[in-house]
N, C-alpha and C positions, 0 to 999 in steps of 0.2 A: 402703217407706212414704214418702222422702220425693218419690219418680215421684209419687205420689199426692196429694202438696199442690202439686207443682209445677203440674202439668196434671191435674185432679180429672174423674173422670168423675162422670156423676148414680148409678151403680149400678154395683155389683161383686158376685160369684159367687166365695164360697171354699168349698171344699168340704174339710172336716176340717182344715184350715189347724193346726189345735191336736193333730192326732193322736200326733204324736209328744213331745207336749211335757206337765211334768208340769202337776196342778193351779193352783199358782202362778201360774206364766208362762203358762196358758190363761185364768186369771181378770188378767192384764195386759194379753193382746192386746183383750179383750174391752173392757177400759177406756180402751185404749189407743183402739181403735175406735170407742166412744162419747164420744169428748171432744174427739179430735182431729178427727174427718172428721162431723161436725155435717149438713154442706151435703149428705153424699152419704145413700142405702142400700147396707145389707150384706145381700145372701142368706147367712145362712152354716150349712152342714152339719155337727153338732158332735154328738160323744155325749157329751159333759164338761160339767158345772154349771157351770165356771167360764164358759163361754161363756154359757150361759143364765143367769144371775145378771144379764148386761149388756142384754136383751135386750131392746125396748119390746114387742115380738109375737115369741108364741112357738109355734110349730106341732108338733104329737105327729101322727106319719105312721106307720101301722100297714094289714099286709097280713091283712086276714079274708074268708075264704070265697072266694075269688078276687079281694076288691075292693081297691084301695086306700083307707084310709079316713083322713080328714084331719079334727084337730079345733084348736080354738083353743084354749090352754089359758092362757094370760095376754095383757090387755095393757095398754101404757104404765104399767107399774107397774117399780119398781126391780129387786123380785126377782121373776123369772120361772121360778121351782121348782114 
């Protein structure tokens, strides 16, 4: 994290970054992410609330019929449940 204030890219890609970690500390990184890195976005791939609690946009991605189907289910609000 601090590569990341040093020299900030516009956009970053985590994918389950929280997987291994419990509730707590997946609802930290998530804070930690929204307070510190302001300037940048985060794509981030997460099956844990603690991450989507942080979230300003939050996408629900489901496989039906053969399709992939993408819906918006919050945004710019605090809690993204």
């Amino acid at each position: 994290l601090s590569l990341l204030q040093f020299k900030p890219a516009p956009m970053y890609i985590l994918d389950e970054v929280d997987a291994a970690l419990d509730l707590s500390h997946t609802q930290n990184i998530g804070q930690l992410l929204r307070t510190r890195f302001k300037g940048s976005q985060f794509l981030v791939v997460s099956l844990k609330d603690g991450m989507f609690n942080n979230a300003n946009v939050l996408f629900k991605t489901r496989f039906k019929d053969g399709t992939s189907v993408v819906e918006v289910k919050c945004q710019m609000s605090r809690k993204c449940v």
